[in-house]
C-alpha positions in Angstrom: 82.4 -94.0 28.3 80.4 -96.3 25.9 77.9 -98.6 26.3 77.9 -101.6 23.7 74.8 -103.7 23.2 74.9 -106.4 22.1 73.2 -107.7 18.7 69.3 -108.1 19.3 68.2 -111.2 19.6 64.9 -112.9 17.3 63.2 -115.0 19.2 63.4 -118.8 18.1 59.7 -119.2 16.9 61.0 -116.3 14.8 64.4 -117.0 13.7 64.6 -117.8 9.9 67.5 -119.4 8.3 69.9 -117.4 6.4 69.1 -119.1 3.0 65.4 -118.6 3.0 65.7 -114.7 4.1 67.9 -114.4 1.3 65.6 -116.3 -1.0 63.0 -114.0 0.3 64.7 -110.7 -0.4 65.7 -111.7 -3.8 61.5 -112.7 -4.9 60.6 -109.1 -3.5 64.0 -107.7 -5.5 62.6 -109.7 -8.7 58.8 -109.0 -8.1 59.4 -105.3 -7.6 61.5 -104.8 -10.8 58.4 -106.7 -13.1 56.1 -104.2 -11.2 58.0 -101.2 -12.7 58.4 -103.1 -16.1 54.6 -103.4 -16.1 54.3 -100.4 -14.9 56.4 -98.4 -17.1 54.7 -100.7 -20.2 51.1 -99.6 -19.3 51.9 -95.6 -19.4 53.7 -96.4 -22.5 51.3 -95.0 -25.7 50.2 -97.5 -27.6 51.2 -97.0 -31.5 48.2 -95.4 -33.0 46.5 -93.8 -30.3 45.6 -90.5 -30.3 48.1 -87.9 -27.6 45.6 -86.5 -25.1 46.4 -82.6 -24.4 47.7 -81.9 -21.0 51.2 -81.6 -19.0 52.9 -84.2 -21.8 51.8 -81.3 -24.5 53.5 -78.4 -23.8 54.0 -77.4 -27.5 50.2 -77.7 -27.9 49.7 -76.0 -24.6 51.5 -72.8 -25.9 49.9 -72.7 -29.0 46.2 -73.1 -27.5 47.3 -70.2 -24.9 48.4 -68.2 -27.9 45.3 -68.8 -30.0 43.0 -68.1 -27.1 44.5 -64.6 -26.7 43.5 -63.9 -30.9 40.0 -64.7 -29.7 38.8 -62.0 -27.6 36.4 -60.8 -29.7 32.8 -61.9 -30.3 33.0 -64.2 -33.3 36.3 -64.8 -33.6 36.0 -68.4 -32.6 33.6 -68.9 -35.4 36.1 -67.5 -38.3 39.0 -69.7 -37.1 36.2 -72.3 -37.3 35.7 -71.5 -41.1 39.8 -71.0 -41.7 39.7 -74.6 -40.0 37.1 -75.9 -42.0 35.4 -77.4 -38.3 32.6 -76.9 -36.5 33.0 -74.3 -34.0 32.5 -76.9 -31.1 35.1 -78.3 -32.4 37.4 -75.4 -32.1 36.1 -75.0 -28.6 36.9 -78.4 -27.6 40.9 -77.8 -29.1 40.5 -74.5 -27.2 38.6 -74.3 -24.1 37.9 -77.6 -23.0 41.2 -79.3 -24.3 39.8 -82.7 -24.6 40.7 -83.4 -28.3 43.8 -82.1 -30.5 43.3 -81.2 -34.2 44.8 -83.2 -36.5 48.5 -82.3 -38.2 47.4 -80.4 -41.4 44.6 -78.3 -38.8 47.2 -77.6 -36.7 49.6 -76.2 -39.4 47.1 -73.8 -40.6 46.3 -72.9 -37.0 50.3 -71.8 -37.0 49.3 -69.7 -40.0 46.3 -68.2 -38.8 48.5 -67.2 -35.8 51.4 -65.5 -37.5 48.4 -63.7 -39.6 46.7 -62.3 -36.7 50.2 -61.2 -35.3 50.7 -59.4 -38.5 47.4 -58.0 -38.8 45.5 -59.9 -41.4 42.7 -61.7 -41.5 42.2 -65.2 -43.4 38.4 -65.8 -42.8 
């Protein structure tokens, strides 16, 4: 055995007419598809602008992890710094801090430097 209820009831200082709910849903339908527009425009790079290191750089990420494991040894930061013609603050901030990325042709002869280390020699 069931028990049906019937529909709830508004109150009438409440009640709104069908025409202006609808109305009403379909402004917060409209304003909630600019807000991801806008939304999805602002995190959007601007052309120009430098690429910040972090979770969208994972290619980077791998290569700083990789580097960082060739520099274990006192003054090794410093050579790379010479190879990269930088200072070695520089290297630090690509490195350590990972605030800044190097430019493309830096980056193409950190890849070198790499594969060198890996096969033993030394560029500095």
């Amino acid at each position: 055995m069931s028990i049906i209820l019937p529909p709830p009831q508004l109150p009438a200082p409440l009640a709104i007419p069908l025409e202006l709910a609808t109305s009403l849903a379909e402004a917060a339908v409209a304003s909630i598809g600019q807000s991801i527009k806008r939304t999805a425009r602002e995190r959007r790079p601007r052309r120009g602008l430098t690429i910040k290191p972090g979770a969208g750089t994972p290619l980077w990420n791998e290569l700083a992890a990789a580097v960082r494991v060739q520099l274990g040894r006192r003054g090794e930061k410093t050579k790379l710094a010479r190879v990269l013609g930088l200072p070695r603050q520089r290297v630090h901030e690509f490195l350590r801090e990972r605030n800044a990325l190097p430019d493309a042709e830096r980056t193409l002869l950190l890849l070198v430097w790499l594969q060198a280390r890996r096969e033993g020699r030394d560029l500095a």
